[in-house]
C-alpha positions in Angstrom: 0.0 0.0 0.0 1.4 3.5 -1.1 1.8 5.9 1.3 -0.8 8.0 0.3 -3.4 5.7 0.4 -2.6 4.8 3.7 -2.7 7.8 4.9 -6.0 8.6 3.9 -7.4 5.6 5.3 -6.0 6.7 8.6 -7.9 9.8 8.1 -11.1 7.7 7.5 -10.3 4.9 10.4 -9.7 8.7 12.8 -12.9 10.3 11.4 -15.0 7.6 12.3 -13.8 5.3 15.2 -12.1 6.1 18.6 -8.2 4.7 19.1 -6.7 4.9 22.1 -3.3 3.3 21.5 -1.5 2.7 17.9 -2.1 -1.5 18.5 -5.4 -0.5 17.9 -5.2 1.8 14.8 -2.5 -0.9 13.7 -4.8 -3.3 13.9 -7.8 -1.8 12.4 -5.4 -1.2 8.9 -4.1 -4.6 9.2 -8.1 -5.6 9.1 -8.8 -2.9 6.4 -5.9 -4.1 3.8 -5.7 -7.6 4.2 -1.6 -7.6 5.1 0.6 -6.5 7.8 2.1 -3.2 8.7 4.7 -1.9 11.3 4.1 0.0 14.3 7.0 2.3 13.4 5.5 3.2 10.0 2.2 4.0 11.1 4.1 5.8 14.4 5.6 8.3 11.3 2.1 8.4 9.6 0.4 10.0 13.1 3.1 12.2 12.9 2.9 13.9 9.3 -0.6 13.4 9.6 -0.7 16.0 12.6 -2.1 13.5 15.0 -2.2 13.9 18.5 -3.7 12.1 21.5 -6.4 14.4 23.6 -8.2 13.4 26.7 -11.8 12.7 25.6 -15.2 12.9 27.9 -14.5 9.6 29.7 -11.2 10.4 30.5 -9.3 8.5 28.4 -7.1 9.8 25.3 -7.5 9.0 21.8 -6.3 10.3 18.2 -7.3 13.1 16.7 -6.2 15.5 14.2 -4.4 18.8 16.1 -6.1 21.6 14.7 -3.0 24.1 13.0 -3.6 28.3 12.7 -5.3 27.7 9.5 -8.2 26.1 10.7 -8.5 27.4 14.3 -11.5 26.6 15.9 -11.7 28.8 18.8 -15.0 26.1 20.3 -12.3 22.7 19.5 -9.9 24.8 21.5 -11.7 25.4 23.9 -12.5 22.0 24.6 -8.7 20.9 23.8 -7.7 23.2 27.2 -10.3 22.7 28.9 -10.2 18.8 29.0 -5.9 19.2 29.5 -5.2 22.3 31.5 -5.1 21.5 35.1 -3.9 24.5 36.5 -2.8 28.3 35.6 -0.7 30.4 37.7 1.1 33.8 37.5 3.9 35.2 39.1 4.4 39.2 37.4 4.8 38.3 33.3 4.7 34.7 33.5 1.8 32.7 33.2 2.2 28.9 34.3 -0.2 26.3 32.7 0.5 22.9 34.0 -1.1 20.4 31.5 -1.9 16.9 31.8 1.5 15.1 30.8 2.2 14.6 27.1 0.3 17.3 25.7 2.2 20.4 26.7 3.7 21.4 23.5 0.5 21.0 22.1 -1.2 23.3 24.0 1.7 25.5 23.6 1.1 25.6 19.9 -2.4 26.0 20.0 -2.0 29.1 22.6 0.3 30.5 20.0 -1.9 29.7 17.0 -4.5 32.5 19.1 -2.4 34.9 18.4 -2.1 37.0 21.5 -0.2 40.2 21.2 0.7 40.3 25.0 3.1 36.9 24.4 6.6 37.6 24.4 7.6 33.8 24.2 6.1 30.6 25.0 8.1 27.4 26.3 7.1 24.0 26.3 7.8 20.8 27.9 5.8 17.9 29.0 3.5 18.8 31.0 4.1 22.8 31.3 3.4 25.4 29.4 5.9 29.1 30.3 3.4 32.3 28.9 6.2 35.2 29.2 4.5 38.7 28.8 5.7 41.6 27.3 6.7 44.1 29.1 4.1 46.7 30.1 1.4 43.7 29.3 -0.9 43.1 32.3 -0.3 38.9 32.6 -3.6 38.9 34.2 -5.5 40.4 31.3 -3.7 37.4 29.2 -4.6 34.8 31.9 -8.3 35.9 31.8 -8.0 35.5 27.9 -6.7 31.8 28.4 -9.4 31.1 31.7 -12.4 32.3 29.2 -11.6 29.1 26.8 -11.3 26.9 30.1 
């Protein structure tokens, strides 16, 4: 199977059934084409496919496709935060999210792809997220930006 065929039937198998863990996505292409594939292939497909794994209502995570600045939807990123920020904090021009581990450079990207003018810099690791605020920026106006999409 080409590349290109595979990834779209990712993109139908992620449209219309829930996967928590790549066995299961592996499995349900396996089922789909009739022949084997590797983990590490379909590992590089979720990533250029812009895959990610988000916490859903029941708690668990599953695949779905991160949403890039193009395509912004400010009610999907509102659920995206809401479902992984745990807590925000600030201390003068820093703003401290702490996110549920694994998806802190995600919710990095998609606080940048809002486009806040008061953001000096954003760092990332795995469960943080480091708003730095501009100088003469009011970090509290920021954080009540961010706490309005929690």
């Amino acid at each position: 199977m080409r590349k290109q065929e595979r990834h779209e039937l990712i993109r139908r198998l992620v449209q219309s059934q829930s996967f928590e863990r790549q066995d299961q996505l592996v499995y349900a292409i396996e089922e789909q084409i009739g022949k084997k594939v590797t983990q590490a292939t379909i590992s590089r497909d979720l990533r250029e496919l812009n895959l990610i794994k988000v916490r859903n209502n029941n708690g668990n995570f599953n695949y779905q496709f991160a949403p890039n600045e193009f395509s912004l939807d400010r009610s999907r990123l509102a659920r995206l935060l809401s479902r992984n920020v745990e807590s925000l904090a600030i201390q003068d021009s820093l703003i401290l999210l702490k996110v549920i581990p694994g998806t802190g450079e995600v919710i990095g990207n998609l606080i940048e792809a809002l486009g806040i003018d008061e953001i000096f810099a954003i760092m990332v690791n795995d469960a943080k997220v480091m708003l730095f605020i501009k100088d003469h920026c009011d970090s509290k106006l920021v954080a009540n930006k961010i706490r309005d999409l929690l």
